[in-house]
Jmol script that loads the backbone (N, CA, C; Angstrom):
load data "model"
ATOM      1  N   UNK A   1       5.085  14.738  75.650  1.00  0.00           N
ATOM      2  CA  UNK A   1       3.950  15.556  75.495  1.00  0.00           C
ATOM      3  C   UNK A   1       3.564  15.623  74.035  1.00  0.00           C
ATOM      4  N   UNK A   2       2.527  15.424  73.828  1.00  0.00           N
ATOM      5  CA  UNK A   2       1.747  15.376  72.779  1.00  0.00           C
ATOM      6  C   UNK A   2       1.170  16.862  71.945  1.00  0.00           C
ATOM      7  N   UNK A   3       1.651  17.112  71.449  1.00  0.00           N
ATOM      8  CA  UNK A   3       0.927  18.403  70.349  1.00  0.00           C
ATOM      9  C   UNK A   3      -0.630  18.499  69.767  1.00  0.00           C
ATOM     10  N   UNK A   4      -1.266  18.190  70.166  1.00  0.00           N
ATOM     11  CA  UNK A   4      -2.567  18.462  69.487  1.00  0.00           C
ATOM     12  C   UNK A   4      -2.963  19.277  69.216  1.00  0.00           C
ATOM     13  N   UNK A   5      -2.137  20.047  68.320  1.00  0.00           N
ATOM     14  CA  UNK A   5      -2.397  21.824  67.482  1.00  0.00           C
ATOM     15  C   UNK A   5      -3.458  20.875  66.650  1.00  0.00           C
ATOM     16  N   UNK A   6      -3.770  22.529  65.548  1.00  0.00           N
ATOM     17  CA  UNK A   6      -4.702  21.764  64.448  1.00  0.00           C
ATOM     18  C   UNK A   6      -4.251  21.836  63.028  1.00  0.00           C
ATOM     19  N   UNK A   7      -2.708  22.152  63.319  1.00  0.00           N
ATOM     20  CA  UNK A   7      -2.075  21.615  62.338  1.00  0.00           C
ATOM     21  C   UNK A   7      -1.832  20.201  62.020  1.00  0.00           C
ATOM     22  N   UNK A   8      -1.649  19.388  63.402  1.00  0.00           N
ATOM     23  CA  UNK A   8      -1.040  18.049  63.631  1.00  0.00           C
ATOM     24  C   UNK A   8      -1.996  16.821  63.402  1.00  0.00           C
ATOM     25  N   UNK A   9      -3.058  16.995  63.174  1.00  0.00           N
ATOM     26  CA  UNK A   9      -4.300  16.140  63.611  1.00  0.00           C
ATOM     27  C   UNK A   9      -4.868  15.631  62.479  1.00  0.00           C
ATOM     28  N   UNK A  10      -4.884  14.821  62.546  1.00  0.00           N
ATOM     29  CA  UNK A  10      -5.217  13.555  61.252  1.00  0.00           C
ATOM     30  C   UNK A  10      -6.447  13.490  61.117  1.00  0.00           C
ATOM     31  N   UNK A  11      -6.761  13.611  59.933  1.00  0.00           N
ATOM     32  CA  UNK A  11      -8.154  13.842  59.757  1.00  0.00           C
ATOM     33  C   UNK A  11      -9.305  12.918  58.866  1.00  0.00           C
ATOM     34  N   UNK A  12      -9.861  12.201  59.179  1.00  0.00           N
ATOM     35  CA  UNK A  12     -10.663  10.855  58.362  1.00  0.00           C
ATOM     36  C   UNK A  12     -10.942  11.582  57.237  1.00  0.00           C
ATOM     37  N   UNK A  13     -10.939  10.986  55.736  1.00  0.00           N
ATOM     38  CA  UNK A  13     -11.537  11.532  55.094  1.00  0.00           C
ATOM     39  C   UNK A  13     -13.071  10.986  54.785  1.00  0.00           C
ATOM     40  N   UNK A  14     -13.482  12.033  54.471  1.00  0.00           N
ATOM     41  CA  UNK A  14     -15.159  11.551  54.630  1.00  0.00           C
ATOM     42  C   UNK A  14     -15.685  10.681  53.780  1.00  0.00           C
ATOM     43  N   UNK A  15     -16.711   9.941  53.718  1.00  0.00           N
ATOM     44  CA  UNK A  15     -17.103   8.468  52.880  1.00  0.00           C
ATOM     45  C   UNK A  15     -16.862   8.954  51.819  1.00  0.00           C
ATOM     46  N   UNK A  16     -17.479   9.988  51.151  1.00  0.00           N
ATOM     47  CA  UNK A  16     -18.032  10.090  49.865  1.00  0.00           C
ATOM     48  C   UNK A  16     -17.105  10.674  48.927  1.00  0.00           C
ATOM     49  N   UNK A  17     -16.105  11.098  49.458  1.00  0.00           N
ATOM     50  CA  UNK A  17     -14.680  11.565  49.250  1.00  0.00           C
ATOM     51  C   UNK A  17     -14.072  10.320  49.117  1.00  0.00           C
ATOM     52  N   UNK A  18     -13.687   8.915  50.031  1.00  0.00           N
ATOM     53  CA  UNK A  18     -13.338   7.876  49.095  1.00  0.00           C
ATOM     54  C   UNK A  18     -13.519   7.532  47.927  1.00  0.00           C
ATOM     55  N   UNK A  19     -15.357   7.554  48.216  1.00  0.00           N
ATOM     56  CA  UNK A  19     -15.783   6.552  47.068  1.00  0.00           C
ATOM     57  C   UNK A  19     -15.517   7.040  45.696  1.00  0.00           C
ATOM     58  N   UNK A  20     -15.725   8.888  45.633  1.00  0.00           N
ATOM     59  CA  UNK A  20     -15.326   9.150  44.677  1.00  0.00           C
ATOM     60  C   UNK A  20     -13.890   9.162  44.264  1.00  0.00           C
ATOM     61  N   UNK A  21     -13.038   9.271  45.110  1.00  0.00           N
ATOM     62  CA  UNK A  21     -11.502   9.119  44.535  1.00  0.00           C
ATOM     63  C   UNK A  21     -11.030   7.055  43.895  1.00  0.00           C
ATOM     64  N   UNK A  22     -12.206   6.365  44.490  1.00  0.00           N
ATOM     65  CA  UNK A  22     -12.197   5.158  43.996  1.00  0.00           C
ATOM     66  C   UNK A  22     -12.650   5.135  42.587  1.00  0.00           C
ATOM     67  N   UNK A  23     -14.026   5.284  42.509  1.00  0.00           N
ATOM     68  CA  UNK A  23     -14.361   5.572  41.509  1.00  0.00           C
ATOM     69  C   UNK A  23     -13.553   6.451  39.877  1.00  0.00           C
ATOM     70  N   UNK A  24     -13.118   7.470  41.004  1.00  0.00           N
ATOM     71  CA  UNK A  24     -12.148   8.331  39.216  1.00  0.00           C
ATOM     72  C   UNK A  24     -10.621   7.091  39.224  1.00  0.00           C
ATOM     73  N   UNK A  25     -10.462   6.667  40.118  1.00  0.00           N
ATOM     74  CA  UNK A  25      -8.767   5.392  40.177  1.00  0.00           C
ATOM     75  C   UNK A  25      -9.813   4.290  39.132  1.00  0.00           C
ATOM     76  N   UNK A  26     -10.469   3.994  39.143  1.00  0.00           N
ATOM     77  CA  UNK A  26     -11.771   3.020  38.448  1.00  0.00           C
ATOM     78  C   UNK A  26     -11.554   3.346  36.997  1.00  0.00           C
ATOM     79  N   UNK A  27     -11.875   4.532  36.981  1.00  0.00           N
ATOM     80  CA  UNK A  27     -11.918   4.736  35.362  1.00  0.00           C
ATOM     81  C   UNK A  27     -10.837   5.295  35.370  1.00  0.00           C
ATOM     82  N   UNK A  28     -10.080   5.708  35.641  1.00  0.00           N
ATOM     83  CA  UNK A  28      -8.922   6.050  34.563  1.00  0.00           C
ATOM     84  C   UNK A  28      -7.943   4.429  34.745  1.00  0.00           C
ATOM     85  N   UNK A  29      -8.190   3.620  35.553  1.00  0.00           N
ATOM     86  CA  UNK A  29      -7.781   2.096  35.113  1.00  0.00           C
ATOM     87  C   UNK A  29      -8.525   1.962  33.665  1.00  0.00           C
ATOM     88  N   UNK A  30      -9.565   1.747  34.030  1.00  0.00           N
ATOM     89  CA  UNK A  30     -10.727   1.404  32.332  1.00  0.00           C
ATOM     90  C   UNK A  30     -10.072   2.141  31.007  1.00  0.00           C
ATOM     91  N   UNK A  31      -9.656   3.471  30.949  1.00  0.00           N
ATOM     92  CA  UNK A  31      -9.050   4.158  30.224  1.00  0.00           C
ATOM     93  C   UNK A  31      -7.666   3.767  29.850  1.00  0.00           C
ATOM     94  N   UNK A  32      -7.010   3.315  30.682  1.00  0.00           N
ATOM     95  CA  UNK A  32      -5.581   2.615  30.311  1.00  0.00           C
ATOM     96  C   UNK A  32      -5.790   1.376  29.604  1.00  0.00           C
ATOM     97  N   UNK A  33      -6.816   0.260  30.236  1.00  0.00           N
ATOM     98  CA  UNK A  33      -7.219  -0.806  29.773  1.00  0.00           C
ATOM     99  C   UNK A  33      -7.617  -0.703  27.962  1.00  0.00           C
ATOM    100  N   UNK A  34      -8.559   0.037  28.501  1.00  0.00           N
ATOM    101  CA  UNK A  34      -8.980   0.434  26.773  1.00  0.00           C
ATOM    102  C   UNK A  34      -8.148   0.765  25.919  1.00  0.00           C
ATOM    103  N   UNK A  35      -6.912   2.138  26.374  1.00  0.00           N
ATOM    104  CA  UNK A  35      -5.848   2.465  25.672  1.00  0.00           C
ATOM    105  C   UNK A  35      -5.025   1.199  25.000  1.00  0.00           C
ATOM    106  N   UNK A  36      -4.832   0.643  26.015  1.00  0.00           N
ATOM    107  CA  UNK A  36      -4.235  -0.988  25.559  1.00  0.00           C
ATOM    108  C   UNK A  36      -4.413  -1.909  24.440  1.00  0.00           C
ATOM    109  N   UNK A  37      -5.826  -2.314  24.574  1.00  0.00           N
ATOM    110  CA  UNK A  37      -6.435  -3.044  23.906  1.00  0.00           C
ATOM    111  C   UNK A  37      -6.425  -2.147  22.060  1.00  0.00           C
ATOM    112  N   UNK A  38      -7.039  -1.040  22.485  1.00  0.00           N
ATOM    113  CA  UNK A  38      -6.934  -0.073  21.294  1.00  0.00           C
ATOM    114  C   UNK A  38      -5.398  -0.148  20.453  1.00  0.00           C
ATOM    115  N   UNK A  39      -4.056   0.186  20.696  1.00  0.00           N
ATOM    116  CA  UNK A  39      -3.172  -0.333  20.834  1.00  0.00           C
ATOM    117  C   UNK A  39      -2.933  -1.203  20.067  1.00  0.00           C
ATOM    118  N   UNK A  40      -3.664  -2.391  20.676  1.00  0.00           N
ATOM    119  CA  UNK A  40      -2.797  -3.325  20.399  1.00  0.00           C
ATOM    120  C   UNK A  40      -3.733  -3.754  19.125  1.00  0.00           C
ATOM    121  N   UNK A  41      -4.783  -3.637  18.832  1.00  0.00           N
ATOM    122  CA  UNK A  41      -5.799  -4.075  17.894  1.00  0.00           C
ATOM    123  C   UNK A  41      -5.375  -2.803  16.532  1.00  0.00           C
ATOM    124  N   UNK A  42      -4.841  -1.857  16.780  1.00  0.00           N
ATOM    125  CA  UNK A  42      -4.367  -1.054  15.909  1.00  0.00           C
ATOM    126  C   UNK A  42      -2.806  -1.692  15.413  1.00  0.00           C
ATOM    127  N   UNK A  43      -1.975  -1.979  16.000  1.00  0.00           N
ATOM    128  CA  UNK A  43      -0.675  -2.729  15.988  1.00  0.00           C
ATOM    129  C   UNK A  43      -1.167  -3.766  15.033  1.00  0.00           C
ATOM    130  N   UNK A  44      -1.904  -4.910  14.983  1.00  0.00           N
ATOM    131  CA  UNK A  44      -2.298  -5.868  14.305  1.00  0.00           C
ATOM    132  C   UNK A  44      -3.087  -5.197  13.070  1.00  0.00           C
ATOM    133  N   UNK A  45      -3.544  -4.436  12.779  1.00  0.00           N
ATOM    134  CA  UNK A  45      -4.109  -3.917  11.608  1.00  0.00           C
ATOM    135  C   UNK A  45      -3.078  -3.287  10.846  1.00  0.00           C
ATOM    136  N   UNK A  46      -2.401  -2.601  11.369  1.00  0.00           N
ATOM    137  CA  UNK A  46      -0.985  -2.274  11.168  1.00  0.00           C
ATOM    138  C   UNK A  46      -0.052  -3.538  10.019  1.00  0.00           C
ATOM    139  N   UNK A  47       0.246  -4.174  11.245  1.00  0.00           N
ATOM    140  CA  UNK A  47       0.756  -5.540  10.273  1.00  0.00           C
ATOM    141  C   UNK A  47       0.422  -6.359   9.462  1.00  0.00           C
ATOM    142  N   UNK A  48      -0.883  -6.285   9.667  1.00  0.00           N
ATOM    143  CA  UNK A  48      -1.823  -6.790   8.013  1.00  0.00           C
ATOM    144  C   UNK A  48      -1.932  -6.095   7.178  1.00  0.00           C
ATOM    145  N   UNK A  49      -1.813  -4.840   7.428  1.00  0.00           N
ATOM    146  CA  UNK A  49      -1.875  -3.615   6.132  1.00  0.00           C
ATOM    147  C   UNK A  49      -0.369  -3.894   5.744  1.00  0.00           C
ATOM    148  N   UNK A  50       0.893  -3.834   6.337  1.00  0.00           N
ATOM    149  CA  UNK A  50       2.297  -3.775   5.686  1.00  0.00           C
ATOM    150  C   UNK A  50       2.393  -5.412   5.428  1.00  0.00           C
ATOM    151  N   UNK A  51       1.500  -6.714   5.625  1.00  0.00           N
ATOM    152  CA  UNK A  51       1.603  -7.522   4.504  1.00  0.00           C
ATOM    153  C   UNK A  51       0.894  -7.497   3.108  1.00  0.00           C
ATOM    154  N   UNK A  52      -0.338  -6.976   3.363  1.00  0.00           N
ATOM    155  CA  UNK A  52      -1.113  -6.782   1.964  1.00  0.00           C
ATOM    156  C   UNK A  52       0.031  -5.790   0.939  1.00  0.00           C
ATOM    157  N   UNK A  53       0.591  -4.274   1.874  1.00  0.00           N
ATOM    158  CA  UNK A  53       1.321  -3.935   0.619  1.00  0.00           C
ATOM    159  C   UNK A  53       2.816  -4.534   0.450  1.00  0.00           C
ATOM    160  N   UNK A  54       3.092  -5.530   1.638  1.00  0.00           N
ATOM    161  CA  UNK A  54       4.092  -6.269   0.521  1.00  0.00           C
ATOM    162  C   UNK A  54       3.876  -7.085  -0.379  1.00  0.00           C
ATOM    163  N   UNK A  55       2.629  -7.959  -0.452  1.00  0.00           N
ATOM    164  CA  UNK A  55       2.105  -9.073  -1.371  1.00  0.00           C
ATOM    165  C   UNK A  55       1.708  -7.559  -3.235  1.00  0.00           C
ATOM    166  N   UNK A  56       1.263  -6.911  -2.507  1.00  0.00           N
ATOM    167  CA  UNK A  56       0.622  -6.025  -3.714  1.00  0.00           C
ATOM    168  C   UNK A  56       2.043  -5.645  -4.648  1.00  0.00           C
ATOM    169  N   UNK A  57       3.099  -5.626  -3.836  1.00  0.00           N
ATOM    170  CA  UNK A  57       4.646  -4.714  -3.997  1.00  0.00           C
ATOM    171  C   UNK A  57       5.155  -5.738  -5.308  1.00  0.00           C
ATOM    172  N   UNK A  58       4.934  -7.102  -4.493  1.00  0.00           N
ATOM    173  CA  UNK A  58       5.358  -8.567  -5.286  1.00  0.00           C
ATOM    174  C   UNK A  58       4.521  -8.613  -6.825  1.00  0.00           C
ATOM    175  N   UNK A  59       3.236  -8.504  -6.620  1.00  0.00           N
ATOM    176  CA  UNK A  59       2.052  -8.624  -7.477  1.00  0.00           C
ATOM    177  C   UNK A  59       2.864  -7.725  -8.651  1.00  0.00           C
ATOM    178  N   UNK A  60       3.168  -6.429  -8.162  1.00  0.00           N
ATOM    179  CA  UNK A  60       3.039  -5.568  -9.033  1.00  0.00           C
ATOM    180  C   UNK A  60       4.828  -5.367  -9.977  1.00  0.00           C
ATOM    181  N   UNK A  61       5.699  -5.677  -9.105  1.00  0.00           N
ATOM    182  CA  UNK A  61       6.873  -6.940  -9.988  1.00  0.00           C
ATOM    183  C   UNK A  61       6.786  -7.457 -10.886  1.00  0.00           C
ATOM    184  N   UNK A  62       5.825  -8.611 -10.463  1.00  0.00           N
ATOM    185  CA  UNK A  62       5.726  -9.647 -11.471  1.00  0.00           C
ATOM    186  C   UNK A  62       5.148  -9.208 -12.645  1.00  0.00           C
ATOM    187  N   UNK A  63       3.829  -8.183 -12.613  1.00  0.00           N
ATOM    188  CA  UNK A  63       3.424  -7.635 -13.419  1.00  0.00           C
ATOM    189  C   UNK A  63       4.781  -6.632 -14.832  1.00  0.00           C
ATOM    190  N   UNK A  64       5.086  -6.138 -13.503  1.00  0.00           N
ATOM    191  CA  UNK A  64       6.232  -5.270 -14.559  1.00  0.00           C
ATOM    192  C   UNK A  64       7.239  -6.123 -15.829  1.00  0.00           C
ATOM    193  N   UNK A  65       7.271  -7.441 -14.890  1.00  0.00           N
ATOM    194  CA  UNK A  65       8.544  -8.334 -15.655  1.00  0.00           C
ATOM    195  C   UNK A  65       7.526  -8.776 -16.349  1.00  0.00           C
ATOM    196  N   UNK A  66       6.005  -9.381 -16.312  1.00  0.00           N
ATOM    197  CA  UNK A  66       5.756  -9.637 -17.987  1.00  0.00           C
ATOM    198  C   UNK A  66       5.337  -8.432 -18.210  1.00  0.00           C
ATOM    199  N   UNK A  67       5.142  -7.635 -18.197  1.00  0.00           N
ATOM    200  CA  UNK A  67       4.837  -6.919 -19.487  1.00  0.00           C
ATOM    201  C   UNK A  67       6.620  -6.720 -20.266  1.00  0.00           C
ATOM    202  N   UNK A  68       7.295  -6.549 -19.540  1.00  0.00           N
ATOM    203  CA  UNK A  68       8.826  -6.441 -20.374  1.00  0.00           C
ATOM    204  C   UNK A  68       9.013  -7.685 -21.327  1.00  0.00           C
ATOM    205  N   UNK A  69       8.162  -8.912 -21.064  1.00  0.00           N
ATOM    206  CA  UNK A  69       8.436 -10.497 -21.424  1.00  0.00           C
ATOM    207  C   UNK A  69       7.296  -9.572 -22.678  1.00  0.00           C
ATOM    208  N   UNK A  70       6.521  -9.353 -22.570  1.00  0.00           N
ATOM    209  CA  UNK A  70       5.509  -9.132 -23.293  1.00  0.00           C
ATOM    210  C   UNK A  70       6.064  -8.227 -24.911  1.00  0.00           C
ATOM    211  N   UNK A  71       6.938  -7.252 -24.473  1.00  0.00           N
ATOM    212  CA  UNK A  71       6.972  -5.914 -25.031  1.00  0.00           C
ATOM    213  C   UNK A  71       8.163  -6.645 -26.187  1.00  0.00           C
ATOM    214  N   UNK A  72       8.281  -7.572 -25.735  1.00  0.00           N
ATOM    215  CA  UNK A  72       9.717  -7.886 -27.093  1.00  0.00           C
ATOM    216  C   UNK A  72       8.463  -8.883 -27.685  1.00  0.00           C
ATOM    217  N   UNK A  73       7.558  -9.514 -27.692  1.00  0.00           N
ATOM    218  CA  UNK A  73       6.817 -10.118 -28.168  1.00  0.00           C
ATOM    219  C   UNK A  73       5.805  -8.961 -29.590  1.00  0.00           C
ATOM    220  N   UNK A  74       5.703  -7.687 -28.775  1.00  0.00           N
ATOM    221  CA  UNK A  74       5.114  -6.615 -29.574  1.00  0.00           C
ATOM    222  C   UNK A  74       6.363  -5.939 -30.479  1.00  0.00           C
ATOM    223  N   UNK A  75       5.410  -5.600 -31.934  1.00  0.00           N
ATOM    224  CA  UNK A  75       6.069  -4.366 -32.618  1.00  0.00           C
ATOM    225  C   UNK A  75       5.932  -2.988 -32.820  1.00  0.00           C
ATOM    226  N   UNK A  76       6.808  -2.060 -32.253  1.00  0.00           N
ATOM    227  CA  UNK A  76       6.481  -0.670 -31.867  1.00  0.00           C
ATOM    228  C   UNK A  76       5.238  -0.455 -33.608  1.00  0.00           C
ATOM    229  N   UNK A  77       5.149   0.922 -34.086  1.00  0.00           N
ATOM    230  CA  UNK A  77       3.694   1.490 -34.967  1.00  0.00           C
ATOM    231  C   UNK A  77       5.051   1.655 -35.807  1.00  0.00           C
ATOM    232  N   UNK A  78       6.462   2.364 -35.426  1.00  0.00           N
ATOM    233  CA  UNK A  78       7.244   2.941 -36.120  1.00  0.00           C
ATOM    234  C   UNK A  78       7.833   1.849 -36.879  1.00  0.00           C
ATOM    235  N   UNK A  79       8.085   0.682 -36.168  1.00  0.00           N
ATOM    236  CA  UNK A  79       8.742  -0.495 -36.718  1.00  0.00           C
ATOM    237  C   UNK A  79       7.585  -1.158 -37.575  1.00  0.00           C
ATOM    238  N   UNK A  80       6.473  -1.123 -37.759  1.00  0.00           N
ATOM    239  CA  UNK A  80       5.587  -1.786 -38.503  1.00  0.00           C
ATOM    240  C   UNK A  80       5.167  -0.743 -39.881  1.00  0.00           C
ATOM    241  N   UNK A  81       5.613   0.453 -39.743  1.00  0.00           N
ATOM    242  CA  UNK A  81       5.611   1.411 -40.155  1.00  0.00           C
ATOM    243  C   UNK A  81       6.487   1.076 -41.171  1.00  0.00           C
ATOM    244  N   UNK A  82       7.903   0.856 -41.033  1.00  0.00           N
ATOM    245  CA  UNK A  82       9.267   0.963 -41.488  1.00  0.00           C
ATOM    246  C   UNK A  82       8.697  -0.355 -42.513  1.00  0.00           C
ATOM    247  N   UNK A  83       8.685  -1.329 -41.632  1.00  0.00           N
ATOM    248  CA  UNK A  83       8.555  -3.127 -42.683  1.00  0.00           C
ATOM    249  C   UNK A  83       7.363  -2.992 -43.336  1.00  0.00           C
ATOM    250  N   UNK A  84       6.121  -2.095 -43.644  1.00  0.00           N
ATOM    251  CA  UNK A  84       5.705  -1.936 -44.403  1.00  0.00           C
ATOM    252  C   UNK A  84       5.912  -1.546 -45.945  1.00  0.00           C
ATOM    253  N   UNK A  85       6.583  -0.060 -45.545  1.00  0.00           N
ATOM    254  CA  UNK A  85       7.315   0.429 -46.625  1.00  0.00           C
ATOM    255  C   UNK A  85       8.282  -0.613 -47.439  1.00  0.00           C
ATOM    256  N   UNK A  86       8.983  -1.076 -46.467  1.00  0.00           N
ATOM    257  CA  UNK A  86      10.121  -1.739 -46.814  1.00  0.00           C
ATOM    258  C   UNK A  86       9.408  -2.954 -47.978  1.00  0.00           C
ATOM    259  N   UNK A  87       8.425  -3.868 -47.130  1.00  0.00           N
ATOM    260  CA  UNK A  87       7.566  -4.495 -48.367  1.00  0.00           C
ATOM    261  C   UNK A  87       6.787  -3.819 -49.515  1.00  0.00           C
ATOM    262  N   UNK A  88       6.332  -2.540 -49.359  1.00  0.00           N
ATOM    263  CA  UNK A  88       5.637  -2.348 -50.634  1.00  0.00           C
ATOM    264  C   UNK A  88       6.837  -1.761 -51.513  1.00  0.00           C
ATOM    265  N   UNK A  89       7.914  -1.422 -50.866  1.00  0.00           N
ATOM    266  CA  UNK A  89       9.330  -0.894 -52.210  1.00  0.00           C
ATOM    267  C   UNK A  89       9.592  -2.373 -52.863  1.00  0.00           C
ATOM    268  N   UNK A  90       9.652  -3.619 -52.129  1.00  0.00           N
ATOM    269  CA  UNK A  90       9.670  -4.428 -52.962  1.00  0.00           C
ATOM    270  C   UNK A  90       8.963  -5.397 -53.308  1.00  0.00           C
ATOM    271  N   UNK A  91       7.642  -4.996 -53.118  1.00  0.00           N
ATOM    272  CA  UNK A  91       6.342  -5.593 -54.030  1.00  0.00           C
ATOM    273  C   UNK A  91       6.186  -4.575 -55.415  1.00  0.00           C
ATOM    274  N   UNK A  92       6.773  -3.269 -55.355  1.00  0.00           N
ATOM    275  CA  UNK A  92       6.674  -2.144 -55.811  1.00  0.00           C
ATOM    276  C   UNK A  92       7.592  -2.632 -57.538  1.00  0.00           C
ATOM    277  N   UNK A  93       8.739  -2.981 -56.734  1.00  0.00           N
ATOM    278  CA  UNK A  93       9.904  -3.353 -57.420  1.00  0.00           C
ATOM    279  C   UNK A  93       9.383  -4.923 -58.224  1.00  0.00           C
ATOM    280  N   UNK A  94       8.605  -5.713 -57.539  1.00  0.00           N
ATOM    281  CA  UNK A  94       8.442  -7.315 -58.529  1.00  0.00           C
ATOM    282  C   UNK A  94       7.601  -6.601 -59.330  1.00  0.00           C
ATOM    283  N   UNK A  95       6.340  -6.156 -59.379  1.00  0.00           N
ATOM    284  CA  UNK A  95       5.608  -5.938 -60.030  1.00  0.00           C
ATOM    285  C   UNK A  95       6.265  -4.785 -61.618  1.00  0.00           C
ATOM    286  N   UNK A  96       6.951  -3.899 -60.934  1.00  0.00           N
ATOM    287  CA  UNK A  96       8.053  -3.628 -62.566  1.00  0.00           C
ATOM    288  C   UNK A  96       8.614  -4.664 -63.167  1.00  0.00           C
ATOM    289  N   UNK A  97       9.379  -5.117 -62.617  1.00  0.00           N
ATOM    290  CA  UNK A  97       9.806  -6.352 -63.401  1.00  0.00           C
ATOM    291  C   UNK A  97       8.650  -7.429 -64.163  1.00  0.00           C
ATOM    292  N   UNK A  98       7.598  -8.357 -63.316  1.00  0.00           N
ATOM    293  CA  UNK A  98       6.759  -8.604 -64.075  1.00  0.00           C
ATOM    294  C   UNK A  98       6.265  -7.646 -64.976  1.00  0.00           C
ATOM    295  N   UNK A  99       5.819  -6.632 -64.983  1.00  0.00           N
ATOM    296  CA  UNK A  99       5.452  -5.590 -66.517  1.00  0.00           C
ATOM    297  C   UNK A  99       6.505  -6.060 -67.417  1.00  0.00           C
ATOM    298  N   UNK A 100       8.069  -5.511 -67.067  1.00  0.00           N
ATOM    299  CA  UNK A 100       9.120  -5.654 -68.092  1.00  0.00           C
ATOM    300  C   UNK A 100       8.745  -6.637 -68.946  1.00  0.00           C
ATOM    301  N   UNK A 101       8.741  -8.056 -68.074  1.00  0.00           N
ATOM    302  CA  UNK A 101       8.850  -9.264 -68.896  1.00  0.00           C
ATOM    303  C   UNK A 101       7.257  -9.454 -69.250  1.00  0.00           C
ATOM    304  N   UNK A 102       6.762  -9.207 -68.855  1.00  0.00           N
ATOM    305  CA  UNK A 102       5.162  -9.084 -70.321  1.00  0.00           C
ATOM    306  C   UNK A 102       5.177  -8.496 -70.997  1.00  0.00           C
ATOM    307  N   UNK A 103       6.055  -7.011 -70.994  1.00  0.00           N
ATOM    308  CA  UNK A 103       6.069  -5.965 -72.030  1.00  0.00           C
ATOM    309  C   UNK A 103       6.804  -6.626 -73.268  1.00  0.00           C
ATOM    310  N   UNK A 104       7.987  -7.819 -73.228  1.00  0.00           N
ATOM    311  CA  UNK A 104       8.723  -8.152 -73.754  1.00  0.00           C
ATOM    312  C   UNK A 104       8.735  -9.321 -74.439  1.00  0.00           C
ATOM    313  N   UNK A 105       7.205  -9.733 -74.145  1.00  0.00           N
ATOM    314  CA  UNK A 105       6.599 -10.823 -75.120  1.00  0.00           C
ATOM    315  C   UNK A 105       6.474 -10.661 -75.997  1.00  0.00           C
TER     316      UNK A 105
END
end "model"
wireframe off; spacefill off
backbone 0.3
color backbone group
């Protein structure tokens, strides 16, 4: 014997009630799709940005080591400072002596 309460009874769902539960399964596919693609086009920008700043990382190395190649090539203000003095005490010093020996003609 068969129950046909109206608890038990299977019930078609109506057209327009598919189409729309097709329709929202539709786009939220499109939405995953997109998520994806988004994703993955961000992932690749990603990895071109962490090669540019490793090439920039390198760039900026090399930079550091010449200027260090550079900096023994330069003389600090204090050291040009110092060998100045140091030459005019003894340009300071010939030029007495030449006096002496003209004075002594």
């Amino acid at each position: 014997m068969a129950d046909n309460g109206p608890d038990t009874t299977v019930r078609s769902k109506p057209i327009m009630e598919r189409h729309l539960q097709t329709m929202l399964l539709a786009i939220a596919t499109m939405l995953i799709g997109w998520q994806g693609v988004t994703t993955f086009n961000l992932s690749q920008t990603s990895a071109r940005q962490d090669e540019r700043i490793v090439h920039l990382t390198q760039q900026v190395s090399e930079i550091h080591r010449e200027l260090r190649d550079q900096r023994d090539n330069y003389v600090t203000f204090n050291e040009a400072d110092r060998r100045f003095r140091e030459h005019r005490h003894e340009l300071d010093a010939i030029n007495s002596r030449v006096r002496a020996l003209e004075e002594s003609r």
